[in-house]
N, CA, C and O atoms as a Tripos MOL2 file, in Angstrom:
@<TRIPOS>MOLECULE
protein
  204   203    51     0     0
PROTEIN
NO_CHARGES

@<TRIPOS>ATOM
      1 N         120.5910   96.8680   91.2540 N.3       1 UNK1
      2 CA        119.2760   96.5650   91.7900 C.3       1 UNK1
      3 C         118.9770   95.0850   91.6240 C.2       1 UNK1
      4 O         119.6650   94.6730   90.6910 O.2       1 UNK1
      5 N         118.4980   94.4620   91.9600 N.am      2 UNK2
      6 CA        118.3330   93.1270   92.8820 C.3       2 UNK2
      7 C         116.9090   92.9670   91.7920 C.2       2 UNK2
      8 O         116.0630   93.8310   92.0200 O.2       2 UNK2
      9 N         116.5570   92.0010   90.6750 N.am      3 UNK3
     10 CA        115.5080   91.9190   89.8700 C.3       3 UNK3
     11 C         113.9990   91.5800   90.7850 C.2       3 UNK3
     12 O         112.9470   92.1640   90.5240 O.2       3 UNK3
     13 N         114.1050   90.7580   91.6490 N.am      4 UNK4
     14 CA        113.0310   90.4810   92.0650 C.3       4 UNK4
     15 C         112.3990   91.9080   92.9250 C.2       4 UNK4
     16 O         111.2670   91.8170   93.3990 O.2       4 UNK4
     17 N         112.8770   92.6940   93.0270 N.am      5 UNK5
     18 CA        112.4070   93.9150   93.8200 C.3       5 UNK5
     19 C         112.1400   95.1120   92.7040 C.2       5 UNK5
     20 O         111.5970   96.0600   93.2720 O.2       5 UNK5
     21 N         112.2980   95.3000   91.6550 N.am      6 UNK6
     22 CA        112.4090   95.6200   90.5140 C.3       6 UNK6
     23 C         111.1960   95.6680   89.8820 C.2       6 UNK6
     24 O         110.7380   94.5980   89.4780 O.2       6 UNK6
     25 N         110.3800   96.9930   89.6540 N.am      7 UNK7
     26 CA        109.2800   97.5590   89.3500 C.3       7 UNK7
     27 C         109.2050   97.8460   87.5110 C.2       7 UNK7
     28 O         110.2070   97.7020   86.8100 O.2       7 UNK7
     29 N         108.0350   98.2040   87.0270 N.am      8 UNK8
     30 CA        108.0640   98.9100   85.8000 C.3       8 UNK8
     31 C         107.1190   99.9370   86.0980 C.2       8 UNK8
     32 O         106.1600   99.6670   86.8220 O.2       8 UNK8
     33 N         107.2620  101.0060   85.6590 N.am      9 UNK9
     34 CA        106.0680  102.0350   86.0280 C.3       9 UNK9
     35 C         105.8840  102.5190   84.1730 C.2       9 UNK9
     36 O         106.6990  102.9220   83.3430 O.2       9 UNK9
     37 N         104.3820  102.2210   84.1200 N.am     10 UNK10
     38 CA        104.1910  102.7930   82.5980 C.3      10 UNK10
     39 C         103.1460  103.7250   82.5570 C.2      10 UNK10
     40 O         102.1570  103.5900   83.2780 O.2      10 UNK10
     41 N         103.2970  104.8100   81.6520 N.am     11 UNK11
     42 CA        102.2990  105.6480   81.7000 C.3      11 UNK11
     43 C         100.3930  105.1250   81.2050 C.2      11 UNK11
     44 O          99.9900  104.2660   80.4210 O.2      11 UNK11
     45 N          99.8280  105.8730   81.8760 N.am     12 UNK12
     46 CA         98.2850  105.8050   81.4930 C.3      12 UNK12
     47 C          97.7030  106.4970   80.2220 C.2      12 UNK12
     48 O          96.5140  106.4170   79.9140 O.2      12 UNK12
     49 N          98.1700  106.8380   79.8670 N.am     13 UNK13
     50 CA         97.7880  107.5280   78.1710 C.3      13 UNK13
     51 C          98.6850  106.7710   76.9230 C.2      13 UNK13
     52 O          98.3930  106.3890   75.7900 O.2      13 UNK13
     53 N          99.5620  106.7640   77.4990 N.am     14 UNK14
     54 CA        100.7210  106.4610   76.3360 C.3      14 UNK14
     55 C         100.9780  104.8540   76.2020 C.2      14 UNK14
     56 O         101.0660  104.2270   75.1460 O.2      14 UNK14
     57 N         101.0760  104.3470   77.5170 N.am     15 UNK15
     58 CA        101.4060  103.0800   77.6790 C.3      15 UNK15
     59 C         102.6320  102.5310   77.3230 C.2      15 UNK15
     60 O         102.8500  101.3720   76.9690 O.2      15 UNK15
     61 N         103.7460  103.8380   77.4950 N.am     16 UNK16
     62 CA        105.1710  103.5690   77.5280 C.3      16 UNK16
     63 C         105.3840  103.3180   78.9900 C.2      16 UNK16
     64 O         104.6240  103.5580   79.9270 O.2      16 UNK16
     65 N         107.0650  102.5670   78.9840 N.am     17 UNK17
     66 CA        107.7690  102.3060   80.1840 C.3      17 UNK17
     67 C         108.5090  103.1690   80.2080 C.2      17 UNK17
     68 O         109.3800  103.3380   79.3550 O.2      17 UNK17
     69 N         108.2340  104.2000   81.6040 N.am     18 UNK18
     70 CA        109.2580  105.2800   81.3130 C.3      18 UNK18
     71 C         110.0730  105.1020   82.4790 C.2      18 UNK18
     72 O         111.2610  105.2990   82.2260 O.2      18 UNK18
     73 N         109.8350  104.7920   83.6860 N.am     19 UNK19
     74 CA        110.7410  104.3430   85.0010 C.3      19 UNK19
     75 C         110.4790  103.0180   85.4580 C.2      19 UNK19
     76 O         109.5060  102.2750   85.3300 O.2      19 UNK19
     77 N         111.6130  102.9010   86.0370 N.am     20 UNK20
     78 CA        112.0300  101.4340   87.0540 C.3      20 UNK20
     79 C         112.2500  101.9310   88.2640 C.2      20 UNK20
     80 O         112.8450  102.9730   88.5370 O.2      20 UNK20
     81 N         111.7590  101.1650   88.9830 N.am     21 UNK21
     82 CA        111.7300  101.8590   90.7960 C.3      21 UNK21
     83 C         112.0390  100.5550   91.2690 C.2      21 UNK21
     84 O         112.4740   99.7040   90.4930 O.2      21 UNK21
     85 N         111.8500  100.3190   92.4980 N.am     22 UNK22
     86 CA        112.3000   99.4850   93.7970 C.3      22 UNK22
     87 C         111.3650   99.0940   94.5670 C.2      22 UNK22
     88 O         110.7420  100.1450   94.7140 O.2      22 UNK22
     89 N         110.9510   98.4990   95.0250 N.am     23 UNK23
     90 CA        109.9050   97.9450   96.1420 C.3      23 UNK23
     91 C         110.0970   96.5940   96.8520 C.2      23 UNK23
     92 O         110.2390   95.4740   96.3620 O.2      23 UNK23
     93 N         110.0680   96.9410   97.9650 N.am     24 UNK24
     94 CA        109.3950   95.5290   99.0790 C.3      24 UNK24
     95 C         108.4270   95.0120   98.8860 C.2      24 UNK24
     96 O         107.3610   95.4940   99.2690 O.2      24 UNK24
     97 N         108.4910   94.1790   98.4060 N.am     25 UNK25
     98 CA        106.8750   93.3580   97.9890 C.3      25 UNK25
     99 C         106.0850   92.4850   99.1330 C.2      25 UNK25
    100 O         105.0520   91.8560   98.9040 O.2      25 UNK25
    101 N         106.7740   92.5600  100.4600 N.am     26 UNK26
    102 CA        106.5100   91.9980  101.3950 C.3      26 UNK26
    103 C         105.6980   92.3630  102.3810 C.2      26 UNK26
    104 O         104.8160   91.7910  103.0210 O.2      26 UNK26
    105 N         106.4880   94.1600  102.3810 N.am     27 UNK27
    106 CA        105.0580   95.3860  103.1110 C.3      27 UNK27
    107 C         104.1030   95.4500  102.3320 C.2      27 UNK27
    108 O         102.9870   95.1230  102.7360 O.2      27 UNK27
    109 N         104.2820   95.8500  101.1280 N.am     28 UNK28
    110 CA        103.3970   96.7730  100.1510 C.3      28 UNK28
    111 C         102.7040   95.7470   98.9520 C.2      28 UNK28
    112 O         103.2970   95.5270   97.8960 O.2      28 UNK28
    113 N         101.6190   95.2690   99.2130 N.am     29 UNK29
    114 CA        101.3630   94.3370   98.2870 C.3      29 UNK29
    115 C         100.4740   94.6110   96.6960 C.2      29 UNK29
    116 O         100.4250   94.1060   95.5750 O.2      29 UNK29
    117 N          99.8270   95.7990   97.5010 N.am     30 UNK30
    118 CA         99.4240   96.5490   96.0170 C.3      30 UNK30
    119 C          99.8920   97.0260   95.2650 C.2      30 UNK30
    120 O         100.9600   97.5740   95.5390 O.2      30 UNK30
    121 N          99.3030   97.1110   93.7000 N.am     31 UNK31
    122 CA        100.2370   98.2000   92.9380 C.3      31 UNK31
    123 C         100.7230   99.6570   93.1930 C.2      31 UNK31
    124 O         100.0400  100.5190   93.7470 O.2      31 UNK31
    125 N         101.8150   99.8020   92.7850 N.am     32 UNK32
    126 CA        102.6240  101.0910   93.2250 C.3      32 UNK32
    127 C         101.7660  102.2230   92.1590 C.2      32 UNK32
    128 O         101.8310  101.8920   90.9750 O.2      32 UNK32
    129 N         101.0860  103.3300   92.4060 N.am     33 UNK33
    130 CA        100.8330  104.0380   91.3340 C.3      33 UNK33
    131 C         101.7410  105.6180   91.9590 C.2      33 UNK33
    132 O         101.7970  105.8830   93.1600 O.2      33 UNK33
    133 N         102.2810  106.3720   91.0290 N.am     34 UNK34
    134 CA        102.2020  107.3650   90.9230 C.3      34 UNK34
    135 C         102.7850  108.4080   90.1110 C.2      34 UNK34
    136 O         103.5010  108.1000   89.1590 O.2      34 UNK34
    137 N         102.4190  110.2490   90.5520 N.am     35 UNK35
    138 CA        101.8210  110.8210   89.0860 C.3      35 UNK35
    139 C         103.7030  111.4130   88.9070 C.2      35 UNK35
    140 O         104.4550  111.8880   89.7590 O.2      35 UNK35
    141 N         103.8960  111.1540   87.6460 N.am     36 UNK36
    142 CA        105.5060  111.0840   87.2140 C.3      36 UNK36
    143 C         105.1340  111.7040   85.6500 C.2      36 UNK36
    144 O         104.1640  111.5140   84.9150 O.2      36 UNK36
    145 N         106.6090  112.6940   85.4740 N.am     37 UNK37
    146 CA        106.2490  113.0810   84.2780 C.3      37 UNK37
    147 C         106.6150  112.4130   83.1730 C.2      37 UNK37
    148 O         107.6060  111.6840   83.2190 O.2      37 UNK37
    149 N         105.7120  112.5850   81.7490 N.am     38 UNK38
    150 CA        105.8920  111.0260   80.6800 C.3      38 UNK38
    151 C         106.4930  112.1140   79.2840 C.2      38 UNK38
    152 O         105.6300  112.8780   78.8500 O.2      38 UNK38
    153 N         107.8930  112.1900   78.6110 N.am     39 UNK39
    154 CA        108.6790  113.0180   77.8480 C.3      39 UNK39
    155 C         107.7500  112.9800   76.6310 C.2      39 UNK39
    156 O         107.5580  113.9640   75.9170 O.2      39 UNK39
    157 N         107.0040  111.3910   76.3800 N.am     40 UNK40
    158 CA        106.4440  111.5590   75.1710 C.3      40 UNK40
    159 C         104.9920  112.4580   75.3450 C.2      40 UNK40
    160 O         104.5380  113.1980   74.4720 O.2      40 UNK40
    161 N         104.4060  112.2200   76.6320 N.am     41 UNK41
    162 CA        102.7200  112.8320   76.9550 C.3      41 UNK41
    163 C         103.4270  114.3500   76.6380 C.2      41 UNK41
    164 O         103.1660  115.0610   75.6670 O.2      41 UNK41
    165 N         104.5220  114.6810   77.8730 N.am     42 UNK42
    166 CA        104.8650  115.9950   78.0310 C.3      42 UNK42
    167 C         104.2480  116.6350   78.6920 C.2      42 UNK42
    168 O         103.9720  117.8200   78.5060 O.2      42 UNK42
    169 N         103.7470  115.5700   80.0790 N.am     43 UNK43
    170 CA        102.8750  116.6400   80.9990 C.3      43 UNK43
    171 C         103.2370  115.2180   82.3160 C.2      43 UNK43
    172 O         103.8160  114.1600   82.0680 O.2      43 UNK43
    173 N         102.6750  115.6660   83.6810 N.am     44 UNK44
    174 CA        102.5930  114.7300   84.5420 C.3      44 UNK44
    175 C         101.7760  113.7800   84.6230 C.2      44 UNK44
    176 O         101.0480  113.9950   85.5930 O.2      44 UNK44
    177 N         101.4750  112.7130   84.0480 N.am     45 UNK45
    178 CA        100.2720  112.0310   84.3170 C.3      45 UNK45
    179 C         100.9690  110.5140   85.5270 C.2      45 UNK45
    180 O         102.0290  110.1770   86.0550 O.2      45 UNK45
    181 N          99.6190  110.0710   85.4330 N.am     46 UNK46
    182 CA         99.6130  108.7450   86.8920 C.3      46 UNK46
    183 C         100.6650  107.7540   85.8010 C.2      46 UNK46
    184 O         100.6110  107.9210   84.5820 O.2      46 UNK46
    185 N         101.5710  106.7590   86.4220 N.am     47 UNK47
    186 CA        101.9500  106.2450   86.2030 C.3      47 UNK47
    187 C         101.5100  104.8460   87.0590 C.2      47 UNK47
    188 O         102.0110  104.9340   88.1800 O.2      47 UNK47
    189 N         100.7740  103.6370   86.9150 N.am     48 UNK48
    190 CA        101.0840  102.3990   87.4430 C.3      48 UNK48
    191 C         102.2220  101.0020   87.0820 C.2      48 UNK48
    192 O         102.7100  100.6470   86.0090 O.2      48 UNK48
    193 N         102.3290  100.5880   88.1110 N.am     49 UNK49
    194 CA        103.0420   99.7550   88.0090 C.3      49 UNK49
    195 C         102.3960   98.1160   87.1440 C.2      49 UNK49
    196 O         101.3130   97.5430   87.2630 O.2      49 UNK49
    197 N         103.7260   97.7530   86.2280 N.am     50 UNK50
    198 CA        103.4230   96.7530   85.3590 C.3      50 UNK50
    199 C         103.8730   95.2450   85.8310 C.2      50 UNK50
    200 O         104.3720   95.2830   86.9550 O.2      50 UNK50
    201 N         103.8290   94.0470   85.3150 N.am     51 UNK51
    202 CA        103.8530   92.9960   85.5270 C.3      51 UNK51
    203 C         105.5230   93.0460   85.1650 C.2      51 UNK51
    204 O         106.2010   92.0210   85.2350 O.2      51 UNK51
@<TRIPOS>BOND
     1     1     2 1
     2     2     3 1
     3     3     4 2
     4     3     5 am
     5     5     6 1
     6     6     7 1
     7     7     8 2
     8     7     9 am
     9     9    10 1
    10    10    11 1
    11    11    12 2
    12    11    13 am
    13    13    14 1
    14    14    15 1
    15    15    16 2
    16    15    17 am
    17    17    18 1
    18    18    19 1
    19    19    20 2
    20    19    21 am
    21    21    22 1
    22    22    23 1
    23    23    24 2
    24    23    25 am
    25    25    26 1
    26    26    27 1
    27    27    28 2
    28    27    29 am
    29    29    30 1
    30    30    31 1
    31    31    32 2
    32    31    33 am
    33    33    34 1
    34    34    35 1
    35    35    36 2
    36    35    37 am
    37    37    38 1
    38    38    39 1
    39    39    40 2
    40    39    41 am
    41    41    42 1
    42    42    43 1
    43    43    44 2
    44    43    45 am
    45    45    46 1
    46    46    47 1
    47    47    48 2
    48    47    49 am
    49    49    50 1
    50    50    51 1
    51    51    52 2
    52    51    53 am
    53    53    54 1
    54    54    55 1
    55    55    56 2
    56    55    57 am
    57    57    58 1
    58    58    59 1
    59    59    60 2
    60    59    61 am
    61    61    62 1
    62    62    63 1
    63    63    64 2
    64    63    65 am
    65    65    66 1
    66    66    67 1
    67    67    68 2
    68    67    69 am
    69    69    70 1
    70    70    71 1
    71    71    72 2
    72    71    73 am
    73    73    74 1
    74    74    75 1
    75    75    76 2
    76    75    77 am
    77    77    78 1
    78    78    79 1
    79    79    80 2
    80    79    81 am
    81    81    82 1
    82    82    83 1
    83    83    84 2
    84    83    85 am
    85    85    86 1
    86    86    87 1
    87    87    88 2
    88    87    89 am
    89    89    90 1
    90    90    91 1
    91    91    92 2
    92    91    93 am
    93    93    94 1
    94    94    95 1
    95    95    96 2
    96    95    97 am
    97    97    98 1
    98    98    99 1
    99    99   100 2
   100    99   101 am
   101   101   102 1
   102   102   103 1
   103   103   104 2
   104   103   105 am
   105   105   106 1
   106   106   107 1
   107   107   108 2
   108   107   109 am
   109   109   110 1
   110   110   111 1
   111   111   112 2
   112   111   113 am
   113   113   114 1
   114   114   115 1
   115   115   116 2
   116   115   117 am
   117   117   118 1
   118   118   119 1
   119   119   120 2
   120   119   121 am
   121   121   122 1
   122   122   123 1
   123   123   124 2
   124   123   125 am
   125   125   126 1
   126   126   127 1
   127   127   128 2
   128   127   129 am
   129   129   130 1
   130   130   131 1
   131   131   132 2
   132   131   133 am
   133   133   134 1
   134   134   135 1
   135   135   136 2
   136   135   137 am
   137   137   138 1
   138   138   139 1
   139   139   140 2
   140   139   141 am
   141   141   142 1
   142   142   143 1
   143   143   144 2
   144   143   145 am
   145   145   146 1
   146   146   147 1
   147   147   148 2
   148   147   149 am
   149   149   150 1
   150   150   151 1
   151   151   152 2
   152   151   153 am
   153   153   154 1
   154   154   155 1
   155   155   156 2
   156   155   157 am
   157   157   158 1
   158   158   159 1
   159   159   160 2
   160   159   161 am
   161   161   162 1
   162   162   163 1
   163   163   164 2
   164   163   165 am
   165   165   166 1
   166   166   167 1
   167   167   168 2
   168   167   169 am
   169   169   170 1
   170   170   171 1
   171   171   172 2
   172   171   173 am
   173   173   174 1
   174   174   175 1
   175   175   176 2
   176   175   177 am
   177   177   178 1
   178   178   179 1
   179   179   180 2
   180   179   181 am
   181   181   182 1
   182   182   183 1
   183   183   184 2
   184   183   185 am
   185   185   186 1
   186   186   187 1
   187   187   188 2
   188   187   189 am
   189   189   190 1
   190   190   191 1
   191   191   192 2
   192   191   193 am
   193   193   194 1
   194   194   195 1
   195   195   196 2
   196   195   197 am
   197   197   198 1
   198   198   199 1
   199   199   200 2
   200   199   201 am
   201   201   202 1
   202   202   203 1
   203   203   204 2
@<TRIPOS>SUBSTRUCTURE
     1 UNK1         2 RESIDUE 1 A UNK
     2 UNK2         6 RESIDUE 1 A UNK
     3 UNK3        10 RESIDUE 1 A UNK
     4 UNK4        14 RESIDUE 1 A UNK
     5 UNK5        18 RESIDUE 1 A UNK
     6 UNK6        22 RESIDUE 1 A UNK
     7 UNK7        26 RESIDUE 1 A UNK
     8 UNK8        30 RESIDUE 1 A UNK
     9 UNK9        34 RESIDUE 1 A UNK
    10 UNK10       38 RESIDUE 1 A UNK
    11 UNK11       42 RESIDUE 1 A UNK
    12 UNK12       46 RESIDUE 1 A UNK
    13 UNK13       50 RESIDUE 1 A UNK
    14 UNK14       54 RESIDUE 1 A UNK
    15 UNK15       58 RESIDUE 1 A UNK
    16 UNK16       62 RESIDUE 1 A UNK
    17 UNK17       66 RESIDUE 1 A UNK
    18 UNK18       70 RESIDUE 1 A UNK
    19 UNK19       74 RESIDUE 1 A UNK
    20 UNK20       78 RESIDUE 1 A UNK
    21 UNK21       82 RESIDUE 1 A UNK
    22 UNK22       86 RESIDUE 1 A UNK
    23 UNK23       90 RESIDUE 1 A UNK
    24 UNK24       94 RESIDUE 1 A UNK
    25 UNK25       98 RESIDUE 1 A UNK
    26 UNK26      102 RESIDUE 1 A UNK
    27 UNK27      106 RESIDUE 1 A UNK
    28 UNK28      110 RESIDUE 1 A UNK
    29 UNK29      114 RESIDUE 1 A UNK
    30 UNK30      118 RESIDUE 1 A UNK
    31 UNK31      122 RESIDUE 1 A UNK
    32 UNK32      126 RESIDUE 1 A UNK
    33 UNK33      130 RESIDUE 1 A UNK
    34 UNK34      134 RESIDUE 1 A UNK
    35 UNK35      138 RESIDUE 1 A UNK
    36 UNK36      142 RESIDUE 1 A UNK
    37 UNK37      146 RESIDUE 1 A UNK
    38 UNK38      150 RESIDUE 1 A UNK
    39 UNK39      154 RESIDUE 1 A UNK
    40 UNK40      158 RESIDUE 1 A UNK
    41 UNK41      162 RESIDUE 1 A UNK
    42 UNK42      166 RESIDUE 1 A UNK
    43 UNK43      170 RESIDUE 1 A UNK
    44 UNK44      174 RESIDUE 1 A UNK
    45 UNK45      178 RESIDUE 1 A UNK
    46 UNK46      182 RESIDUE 1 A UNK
    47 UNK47      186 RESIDUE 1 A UNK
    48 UNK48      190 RESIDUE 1 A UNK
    49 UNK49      194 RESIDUE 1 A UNK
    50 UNK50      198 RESIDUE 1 A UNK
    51 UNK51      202 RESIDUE 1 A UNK
């Protein structure tokens, strides 16, 4: 994966990094949010994307 396209998605309760995703930052200029499951929450919650 190519770093500059290269996401962090961290959970909203926990505020761990639990996935790395991919994005065009060229279409999509807002943050990426979505609901992904977190091993430490142990349930599905929203995940947004980090700096």
């Amino acid at each position: 994966m190519s770093q500059e396209n290269l996401i962090k998605l961290e959970c909203t309760e926990c505020h761990k990094i639990n996935y790395y995703s991919k994005k065009n930052k060229k279409t999509i200029k807002e943050r990426l949010q979505l609901k992904k499951y977190c091993r430490s929450c142990r349930k599905h919650i929203l995940h947004k994307e980090t700096k």
